[in-house]
C-alpha positions, 0 to 999 in steps of 0.5 A: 432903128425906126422912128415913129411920131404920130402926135395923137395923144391928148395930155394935159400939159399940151392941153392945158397950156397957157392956163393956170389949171393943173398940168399934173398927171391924172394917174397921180405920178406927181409929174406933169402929164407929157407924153413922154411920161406917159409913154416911159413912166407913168404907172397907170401905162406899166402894162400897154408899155411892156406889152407894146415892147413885147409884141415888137421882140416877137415879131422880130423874133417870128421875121428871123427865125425863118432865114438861118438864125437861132434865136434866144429870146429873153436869156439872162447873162449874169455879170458884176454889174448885174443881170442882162436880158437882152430881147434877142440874141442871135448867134449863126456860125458867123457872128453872134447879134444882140438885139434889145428893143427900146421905145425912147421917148422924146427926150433923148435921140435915137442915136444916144439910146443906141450908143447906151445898149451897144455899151451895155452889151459890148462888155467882154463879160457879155460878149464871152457868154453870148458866144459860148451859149 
């Protein structure tokens, strides 16, 4: 895990505070402009998010490669609950690592959003098709 908090961004509900002008999103969301929003949820931020994630699974993915593991990057494993697409899965003869990157915004802790993914794919639907890939 890594936390990274620069406090850089301008947003109207930060910059509008104490004023009766609009907080709104200036993308049209229809939600105040918070940085959270903008860094989750906001349409108009789809792309710089997705690719912000993507270039976090890569850099992993290229770091691991090298010592002894076999990545897969992005694989589907299909449950009754659903489609999973972990960012990374690693198997080595030892054990088998799950890795989903996530960005969380300043709502919920770092701890929380851990404990969300490790449920998410600690399923024995999960776990049987991760070590027999």
């Amino acid at each position: 895990m890594a936390k990274l908090w620069v406090n850089t961004m301008l947003n109207h509900t930060h910059m509008k505070k104490g004023q009766e002008r609009s907080q709104m999103c200036r993308a049209g969301c229809k939600a105040p402009e918070s940085r959270g929003h903008i860094l989750q949820r906001c349409h108009r931020s789809d792309f710089k998010r997705i690719n912000r994630q993507n270039n976090i699974v890569q850099f992993l993915a290229s770091r691991l490669r090298k010592p002894r593991w076999n990545i897969r990057v992005e694989p589907t494993i299909r449950t009754s609950q659903g489609r999973r697409f972990p960012d990374l899965v690693l198997p080595s003869k030892e054990q088998v690592v799950v890795r989903d990157v996530q960005v969380v915004g300043p709502r919920i802790g770092m701890s929380e959003a851990l404990h969300l993914k490790v449920a998410k794919y600690s399923v024995p639907e999960v776990i049987d098709q991760v070590r027999g890939a």
